[in-house]
VEXDREN-2710 file (C-alpha; in Angstrom, 1 decimal):
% VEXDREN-2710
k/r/px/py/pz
1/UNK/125.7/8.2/-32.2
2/UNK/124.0/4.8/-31.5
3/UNK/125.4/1.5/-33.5
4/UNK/122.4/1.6/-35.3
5/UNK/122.3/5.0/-36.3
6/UNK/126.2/4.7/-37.7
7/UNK/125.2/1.8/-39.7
8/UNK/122.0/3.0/-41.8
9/UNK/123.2/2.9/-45.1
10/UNK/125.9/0.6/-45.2
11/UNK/123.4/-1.3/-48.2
12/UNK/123.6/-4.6/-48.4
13/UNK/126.6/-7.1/-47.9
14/UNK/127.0/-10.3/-49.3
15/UNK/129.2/-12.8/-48.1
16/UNK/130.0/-16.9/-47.7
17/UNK/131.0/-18.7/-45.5
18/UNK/133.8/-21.6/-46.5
19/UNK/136.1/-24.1/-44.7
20/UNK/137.0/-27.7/-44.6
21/UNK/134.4/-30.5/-44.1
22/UNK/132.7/-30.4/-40.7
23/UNK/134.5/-26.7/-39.7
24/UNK/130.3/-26.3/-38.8
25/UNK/129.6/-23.7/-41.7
26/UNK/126.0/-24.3/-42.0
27/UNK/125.4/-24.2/-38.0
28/UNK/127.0/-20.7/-38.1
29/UNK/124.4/-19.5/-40.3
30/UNK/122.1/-21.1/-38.8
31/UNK/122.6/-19.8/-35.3
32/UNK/123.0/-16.2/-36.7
33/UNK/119.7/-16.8/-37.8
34/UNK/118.2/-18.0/-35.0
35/UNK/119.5/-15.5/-32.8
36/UNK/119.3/-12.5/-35.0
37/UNK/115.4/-13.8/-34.8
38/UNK/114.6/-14.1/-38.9
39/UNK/113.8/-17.2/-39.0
40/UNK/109.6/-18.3/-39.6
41/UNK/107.8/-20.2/-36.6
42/UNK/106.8/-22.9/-39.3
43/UNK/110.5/-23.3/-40.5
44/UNK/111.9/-23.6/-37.1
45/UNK/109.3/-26.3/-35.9
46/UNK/109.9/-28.0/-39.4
47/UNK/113.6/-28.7/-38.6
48/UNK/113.2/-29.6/-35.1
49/UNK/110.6/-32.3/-36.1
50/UNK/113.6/-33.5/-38.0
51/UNK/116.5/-33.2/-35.5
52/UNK/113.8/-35.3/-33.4
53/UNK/113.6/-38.1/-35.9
54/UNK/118.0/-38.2/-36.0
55/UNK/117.6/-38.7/-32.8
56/UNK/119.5/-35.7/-31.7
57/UNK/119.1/-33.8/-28.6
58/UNK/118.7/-30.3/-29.5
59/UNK/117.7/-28.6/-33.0
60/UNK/119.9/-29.3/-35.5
61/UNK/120.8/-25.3/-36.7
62/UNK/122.5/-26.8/-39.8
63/UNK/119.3/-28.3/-41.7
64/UNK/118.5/-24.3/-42.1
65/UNK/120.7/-23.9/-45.1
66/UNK/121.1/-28.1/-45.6
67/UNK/117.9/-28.2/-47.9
68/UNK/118.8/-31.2/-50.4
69/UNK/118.2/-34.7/-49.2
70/UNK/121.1/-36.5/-49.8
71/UNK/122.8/-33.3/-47.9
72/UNK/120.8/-34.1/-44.8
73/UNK/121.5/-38.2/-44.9
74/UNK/124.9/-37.0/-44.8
75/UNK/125.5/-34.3/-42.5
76/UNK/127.4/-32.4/-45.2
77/UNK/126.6/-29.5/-47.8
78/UNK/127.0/-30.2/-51.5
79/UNK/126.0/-26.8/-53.1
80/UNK/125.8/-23.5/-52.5
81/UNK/122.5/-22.6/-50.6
82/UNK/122.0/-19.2/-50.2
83/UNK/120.4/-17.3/-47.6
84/UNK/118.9/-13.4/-47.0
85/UNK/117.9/-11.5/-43.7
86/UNK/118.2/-8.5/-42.5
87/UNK/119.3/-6.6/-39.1
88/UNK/116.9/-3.8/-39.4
89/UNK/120.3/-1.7/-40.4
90/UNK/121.1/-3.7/-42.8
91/UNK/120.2/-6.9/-45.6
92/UNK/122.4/-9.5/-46.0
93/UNK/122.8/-12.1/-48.6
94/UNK/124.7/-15.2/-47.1
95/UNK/126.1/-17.9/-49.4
96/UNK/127.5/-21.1/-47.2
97/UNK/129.7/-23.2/-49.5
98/UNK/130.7/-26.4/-49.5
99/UNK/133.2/-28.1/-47.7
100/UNK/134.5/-30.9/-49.5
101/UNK/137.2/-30.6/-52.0
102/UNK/135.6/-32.2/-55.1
103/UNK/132.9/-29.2/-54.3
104/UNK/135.7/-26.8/-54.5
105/UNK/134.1/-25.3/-57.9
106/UNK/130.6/-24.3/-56.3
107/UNK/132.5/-22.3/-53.7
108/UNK/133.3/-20.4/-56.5
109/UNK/130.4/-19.4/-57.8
110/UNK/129.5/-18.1/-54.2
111/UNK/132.9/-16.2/-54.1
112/UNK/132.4/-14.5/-57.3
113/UNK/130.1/-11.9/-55.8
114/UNK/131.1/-11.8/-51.9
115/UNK/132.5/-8.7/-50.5
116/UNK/133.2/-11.1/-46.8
117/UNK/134.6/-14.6/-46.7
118/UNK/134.0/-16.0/-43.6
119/UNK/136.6/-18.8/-43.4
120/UNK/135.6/-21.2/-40.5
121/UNK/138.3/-23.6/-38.5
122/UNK/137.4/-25.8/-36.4
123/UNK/140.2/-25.4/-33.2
124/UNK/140.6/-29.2/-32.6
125/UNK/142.1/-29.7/-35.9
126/UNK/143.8/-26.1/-37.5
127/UNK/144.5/-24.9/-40.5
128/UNK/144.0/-28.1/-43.5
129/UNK/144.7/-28.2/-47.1
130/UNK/140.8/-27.0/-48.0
131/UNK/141.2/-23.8/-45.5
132/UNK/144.5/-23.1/-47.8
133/UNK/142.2/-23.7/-51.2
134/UNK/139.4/-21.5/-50.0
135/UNK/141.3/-19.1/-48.4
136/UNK/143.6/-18.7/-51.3
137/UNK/140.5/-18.9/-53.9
138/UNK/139.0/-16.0/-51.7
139/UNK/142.0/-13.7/-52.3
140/UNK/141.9/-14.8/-56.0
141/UNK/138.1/-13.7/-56.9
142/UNK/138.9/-10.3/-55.4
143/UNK/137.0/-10.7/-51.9
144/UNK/138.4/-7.9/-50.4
145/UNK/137.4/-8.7/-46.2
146/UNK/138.3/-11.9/-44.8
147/UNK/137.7/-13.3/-41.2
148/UNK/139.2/-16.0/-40.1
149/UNK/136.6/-17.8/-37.3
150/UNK/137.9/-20.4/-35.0
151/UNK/134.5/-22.6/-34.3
152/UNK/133.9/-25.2/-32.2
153/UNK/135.9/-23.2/-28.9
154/UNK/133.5/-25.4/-26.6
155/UNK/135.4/-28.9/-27.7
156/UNK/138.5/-27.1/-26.5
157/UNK/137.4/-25.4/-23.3
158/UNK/137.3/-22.2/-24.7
159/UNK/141.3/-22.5/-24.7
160/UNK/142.6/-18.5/-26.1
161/UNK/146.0/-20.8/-26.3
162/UNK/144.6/-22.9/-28.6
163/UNK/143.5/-19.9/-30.2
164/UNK/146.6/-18.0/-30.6
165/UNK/148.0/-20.8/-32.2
166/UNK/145.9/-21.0/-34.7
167/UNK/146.2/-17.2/-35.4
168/UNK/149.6/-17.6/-35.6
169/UNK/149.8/-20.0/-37.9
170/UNK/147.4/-18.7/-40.3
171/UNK/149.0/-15.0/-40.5
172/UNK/151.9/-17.2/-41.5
173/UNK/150.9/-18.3/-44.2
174/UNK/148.4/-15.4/-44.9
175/UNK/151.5/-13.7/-45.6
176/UNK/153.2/-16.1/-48.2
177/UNK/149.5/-15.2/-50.1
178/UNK/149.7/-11.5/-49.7
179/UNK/146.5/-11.5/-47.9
180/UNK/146.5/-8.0/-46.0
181/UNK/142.3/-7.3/-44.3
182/UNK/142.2/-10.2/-42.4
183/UNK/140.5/-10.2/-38.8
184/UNK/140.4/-12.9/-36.2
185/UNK/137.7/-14.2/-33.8
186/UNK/136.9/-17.0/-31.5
187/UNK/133.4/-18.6/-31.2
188/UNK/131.1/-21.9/-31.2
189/UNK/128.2/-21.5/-33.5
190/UNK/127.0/-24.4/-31.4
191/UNK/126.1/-23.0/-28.4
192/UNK/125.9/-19.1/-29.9
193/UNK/129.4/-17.8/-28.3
194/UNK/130.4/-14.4/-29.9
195/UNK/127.9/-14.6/-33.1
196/UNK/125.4/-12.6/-32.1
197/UNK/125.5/-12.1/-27.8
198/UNK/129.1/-12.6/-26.4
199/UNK/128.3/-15.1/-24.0
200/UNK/130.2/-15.7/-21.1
201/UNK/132.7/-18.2/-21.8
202/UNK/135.3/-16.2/-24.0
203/UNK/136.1/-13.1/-21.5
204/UNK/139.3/-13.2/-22.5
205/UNK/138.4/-12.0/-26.4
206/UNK/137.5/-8.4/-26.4
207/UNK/136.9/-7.8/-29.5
208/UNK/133.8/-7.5/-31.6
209/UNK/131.5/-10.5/-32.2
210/UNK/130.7/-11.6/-35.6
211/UNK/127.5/-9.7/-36.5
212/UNK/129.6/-6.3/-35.0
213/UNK/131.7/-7.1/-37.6
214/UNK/129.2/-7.7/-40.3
215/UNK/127.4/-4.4/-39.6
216/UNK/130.6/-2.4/-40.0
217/UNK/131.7/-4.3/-43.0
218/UNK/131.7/-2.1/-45.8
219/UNK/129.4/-2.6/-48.8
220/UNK/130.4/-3.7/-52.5
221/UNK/131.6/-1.0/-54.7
222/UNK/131.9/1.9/-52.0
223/UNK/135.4/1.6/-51.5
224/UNK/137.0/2.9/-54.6
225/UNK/136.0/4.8/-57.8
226/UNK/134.5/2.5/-60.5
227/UNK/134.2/3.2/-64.2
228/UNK/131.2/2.9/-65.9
229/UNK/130.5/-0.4/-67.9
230/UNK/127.9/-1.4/-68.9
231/UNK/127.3/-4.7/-71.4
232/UNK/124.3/-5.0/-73.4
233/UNK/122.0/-7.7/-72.8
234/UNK/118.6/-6.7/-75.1
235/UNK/117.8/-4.1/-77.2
236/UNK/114.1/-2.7/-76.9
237/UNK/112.0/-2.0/-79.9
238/UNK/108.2/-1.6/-78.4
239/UNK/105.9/-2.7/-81.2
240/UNK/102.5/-0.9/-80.5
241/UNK/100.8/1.0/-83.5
242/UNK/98.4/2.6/-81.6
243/UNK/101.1/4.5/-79.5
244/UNK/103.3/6.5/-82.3
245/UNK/105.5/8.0/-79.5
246/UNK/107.3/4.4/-79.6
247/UNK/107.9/3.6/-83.0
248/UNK/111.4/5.5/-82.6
249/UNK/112.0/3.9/-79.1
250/UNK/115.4/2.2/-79.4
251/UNK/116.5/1.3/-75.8
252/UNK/119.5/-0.9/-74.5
253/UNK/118.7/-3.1/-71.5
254/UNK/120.9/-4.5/-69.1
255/UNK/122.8/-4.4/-65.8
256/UNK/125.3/-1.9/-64.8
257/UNK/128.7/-3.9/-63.9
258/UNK/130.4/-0.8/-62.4
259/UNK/130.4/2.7/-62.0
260/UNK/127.4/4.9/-62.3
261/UNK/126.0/7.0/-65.7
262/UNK/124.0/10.6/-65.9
263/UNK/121.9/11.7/-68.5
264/UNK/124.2/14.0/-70.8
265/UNK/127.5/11.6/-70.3
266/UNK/129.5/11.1/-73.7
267/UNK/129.5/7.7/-74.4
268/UNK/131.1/5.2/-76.2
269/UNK/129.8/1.8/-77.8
270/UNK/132.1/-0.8/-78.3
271/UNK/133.5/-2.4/-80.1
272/UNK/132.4/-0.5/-83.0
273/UNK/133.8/3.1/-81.4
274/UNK/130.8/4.5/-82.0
275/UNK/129.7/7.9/-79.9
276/UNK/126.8/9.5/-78.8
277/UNK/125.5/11.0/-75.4
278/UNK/123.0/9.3/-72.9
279/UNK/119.4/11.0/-74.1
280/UNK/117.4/9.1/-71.4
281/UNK/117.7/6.4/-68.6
282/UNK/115.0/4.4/-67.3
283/UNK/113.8/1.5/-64.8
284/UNK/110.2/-0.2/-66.1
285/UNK/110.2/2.9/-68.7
286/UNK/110.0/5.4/-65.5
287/UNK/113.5/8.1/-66.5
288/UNK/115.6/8.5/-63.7
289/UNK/118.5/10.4/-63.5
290/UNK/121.3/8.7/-62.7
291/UNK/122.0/4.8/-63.4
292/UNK/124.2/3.1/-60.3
293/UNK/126.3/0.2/-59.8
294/UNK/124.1/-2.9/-60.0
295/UNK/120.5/-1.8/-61.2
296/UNK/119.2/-3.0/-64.1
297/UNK/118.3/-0.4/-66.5
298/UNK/117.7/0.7/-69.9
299/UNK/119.6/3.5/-71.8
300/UNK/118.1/5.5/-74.4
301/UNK/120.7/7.6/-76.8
302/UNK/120.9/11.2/-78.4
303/UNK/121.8/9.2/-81.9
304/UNK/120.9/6.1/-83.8
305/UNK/124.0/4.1/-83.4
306/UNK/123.9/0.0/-84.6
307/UNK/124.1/-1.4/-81.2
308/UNK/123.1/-5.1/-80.4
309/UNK/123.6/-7.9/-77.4
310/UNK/127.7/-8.5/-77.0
311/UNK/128.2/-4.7/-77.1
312/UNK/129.5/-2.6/-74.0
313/UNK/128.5/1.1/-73.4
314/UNK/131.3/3.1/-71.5
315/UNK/131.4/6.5/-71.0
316/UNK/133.9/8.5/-73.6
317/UNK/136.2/8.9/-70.9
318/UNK/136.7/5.7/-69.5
319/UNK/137.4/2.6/-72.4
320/UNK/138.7/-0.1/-71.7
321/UNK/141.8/-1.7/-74.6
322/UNK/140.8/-4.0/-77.0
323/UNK/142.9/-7.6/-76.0
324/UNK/143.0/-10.3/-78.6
325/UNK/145.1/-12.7/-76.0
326/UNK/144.6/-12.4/-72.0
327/UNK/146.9/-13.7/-69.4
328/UNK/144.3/-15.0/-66.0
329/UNK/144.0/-16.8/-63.3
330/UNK/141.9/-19.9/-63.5
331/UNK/140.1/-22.4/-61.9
332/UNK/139.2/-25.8/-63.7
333/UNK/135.7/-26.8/-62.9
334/UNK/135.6/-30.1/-65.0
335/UNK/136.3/-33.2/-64.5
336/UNK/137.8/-33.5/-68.4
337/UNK/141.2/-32.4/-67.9
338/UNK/142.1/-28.9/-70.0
339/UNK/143.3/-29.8/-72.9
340/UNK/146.2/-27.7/-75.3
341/UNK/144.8/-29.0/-78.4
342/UNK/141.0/-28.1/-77.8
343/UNK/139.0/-24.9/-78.8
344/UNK/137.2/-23.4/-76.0
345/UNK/135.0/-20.3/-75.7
346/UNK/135.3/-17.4/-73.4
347/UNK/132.4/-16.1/-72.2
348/UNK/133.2/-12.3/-70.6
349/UNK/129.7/-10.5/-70.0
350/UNK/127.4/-10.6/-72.6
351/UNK/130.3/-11.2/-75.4
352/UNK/131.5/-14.3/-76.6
353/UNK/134.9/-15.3/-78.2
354/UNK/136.6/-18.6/-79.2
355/UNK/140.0/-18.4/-77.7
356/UNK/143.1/-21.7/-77.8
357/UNK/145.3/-22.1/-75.1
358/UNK/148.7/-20.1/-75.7
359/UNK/150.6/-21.3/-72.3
360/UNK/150.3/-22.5/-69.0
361/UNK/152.8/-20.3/-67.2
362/UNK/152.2/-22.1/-64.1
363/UNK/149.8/-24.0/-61.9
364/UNK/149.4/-22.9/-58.0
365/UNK/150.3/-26.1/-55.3
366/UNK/147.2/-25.1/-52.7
367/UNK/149.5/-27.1/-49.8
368/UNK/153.1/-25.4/-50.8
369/UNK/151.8/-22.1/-52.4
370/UNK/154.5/-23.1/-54.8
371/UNK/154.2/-22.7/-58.5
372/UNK/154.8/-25.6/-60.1
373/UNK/155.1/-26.6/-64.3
374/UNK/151.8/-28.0/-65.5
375/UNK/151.1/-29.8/-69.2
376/UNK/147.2/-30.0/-67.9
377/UNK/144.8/-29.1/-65.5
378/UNK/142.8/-31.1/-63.8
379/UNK/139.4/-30.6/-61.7
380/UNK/139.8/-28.0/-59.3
381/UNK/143.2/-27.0/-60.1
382/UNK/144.1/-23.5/-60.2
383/UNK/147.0/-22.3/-62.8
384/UNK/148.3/-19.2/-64.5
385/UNK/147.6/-19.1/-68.2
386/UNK/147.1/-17.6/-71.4
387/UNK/144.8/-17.4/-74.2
388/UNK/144.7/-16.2/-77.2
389/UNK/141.2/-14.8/-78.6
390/UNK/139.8/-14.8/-82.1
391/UNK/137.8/-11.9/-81.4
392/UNK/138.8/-9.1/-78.9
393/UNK/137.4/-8.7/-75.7
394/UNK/137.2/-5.1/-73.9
395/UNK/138.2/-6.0/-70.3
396/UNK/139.7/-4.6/-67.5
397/UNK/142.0/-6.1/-64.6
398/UNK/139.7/-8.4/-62.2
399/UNK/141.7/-6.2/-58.6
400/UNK/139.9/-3.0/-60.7
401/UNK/136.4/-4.4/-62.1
402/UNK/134.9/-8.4/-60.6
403/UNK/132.5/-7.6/-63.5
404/UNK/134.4/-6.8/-66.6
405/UNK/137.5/-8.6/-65.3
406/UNK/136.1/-12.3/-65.0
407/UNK/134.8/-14.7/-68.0
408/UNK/133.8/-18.6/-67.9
409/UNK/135.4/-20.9/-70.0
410/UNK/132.7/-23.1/-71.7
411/UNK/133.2/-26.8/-73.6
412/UNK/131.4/-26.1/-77.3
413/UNK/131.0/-29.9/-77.6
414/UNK/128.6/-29.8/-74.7
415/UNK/128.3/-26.6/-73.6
416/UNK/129.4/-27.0/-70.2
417/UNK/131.1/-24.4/-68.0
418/UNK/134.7/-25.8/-67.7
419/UNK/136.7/-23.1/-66.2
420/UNK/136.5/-20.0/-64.3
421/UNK/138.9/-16.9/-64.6
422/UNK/139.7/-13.7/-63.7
423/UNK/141.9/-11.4/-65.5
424/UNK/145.6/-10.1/-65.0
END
């Protein structure tokens, strides 16, 4: 069986890329673009014309994802630019995060959906304190493959020493985190080495290269049974006289967060309790079977049941307990420290609650990966806590669901996002 042929329908993968300042993140995309061939004759021209004006020697692969001005004045990445292509055996959605630590929050909003961190070190200088924060931020939102790439190999004549070292150190403290599916690979997105051809300078490395490893990376949600949940976003009421077959249409749009659904499946709405079975499922009003993970869809039911935007549909089998107080793990976003005193809102899918602050059982020191006391919270730290909820929530654990297990803490003053968290 060819590579290609074993690989059809692994679907698509999404993944980031994250590291400390100058680890060369955005060159790494940028040369598996180039050499995967997806990127536009106009677009390549484009940012040769402006590696020519910086006066450097050869195209600057970086100013592919760098799009904002004041991230090319600096050299640096400020927010998350995404990225899609596609192998021919599979698509890819490729989020490169920033580096710096007061950007620590848009990394993430990229994490949130990744099923591959790429976590980039540059070999001159090992393991620092923002390769700790992302990696540990990575095993917090539930990205379940890491790789760990040591870049820049050129700048250390391709040493594997240099290389072992690094390795070593990281499954050290990989192992204080309880990280488990992490992989290892050497390689200079600067010159191309072991991203997409191996090259010739690491001959000692025989293992895969990175896009080997992307291709056999395995999709999100295909690695463990998922139950069905499914939080309503809209409820469709066609108004259209002439057409009479519509003026009992009640259908309940929105996107499946997990798990699939079947015509016929006993359902339950929440939270009113309310039961019924699934009388019709449709995409652009076309009925179709079966709704997966992921599409956006709207279910018709058998009965007329009071149903509006906030609700979740599960099936009969498979709800979820109603919490009025949650214990997560967050990540404060803000630059206004968390305060005790305030009210905040929790917003967890499509349903809001207001919800004090019970307890901070502990915040997490990124450098010690000790837990530590804490009266507050400050930008980007990351803490144990609870809250407690003036209306329930019907959520499951973040390891078993990313979608039902996560909410976004919101300021009502100013209704800024604040925090970030995922559920114990």
């Amino acid at each position: 069986m060819s590579a290609r042929e074993q690989f059809e329908d692994h679907g698509l993968l999404r993944f980031l890329t994250c590291g400390s300042v100058d680890d060369g993140k955005s060159t790494l995309i940028g040369r598996l673009l180039f050499d995967t061939k997806t990127i536009l004759a106009d677009t390549l021209s484009a940012i040769a014309k402006t590696s020519e004006k910086r006066g450097m020697g050869a195209v600057d692969l970086s100013l592919l994802t760098d799009g904002l001005q004041a991230e090319r004045e600096q050299g640096i990445t400020i927010d998350v630019a995404y990225r899609y292509f596609s192998t021919g055996t599979r698509k890819y959605i490729i989020a490169d995060a920033p580096g710096h630590e007061q950007y620590t929050r848009n990394m993430v909003t990229a994490a949130s959906t990744a099923n591959l961190a790429i976590i980039l070190i540059d070999a001159r200088k090992g393991i620092l304190t923002q390769t700790r924060r992302h990696s540990k931020l990575a095993s917090l939102v539930g990205i379940p493959h890491l790789l760990v790439a040591v870049n820049k190999m050129d700048l250390v004549d391709y040493s594997q020493a240099t290389y072992e070292k690094i390795k070593a150190d990281y499954l050290e403290f990989a192992g204080k985190l309880g990280i488990e599916d992490v992989r290892f690979i050497p390689l200079s997105a600067l010159n191309g080495d072991m991203i997409v051809d191996r090259g010739d300078k690491l001959n000692w490395y025989d293992g895969p290269t990175l896009l080997d490893i992307l291709e056999e990376t395995p999709a999100a949600h295909t690695e463990h049974t998922e139950k069905f949940r499914f939080p309503v976003q809209y409820v469709c009421r066609p108004q259209d006289s002439a057409n009479p077959d519509l003026h009992d249409y009640r259908g309940f749009m929105g996107r499946v967060e997990a798990g699939t659904l079947k015509v016929g499946d006993a359902v339950t709405v929440l939270p009113s309790g309310l039961t019924s079975t699934v009388k019709a499922i449709q995409i652009g009003g076309v009925d179709i079977p079966e709704a997966i993970t992921e599409q956006s869809v709207t279910i018709l039911l058998a009965d007329e049941i009071d149903t509006s935007r906030g609700d979740m549909i599960v099936k009969s089998s498979e709800v979820p307990a109603a919490v009025k107080q949650i214990e997560a793990t967050v990540c404060w976003l803000a630059e206004t420290p968390m305060d005790r005193n305030r009210t905040y809102l929790i917003r967890h899918t499509t349903r809001d609650s207001k919800a004090k602050l019970a307890a901070i059982d502990h915040r997490l020191d990124v450098n010690t990966l000790e837990k530590v006391a804490a009266e507050k919270l400050a930008m980007n730290d990351i803490a144990q806590v609870t809250f407690k909820l003036a209306q329930p929530l019907f959520a499951d654990p973040y390891l078993e669901n990313r979608g039902t297990g996560a909410f976004i803490i919101i300021d009502e003053s100013n209704n800024n996002t604040v925090g970030a968290g995922m559920i114990l």
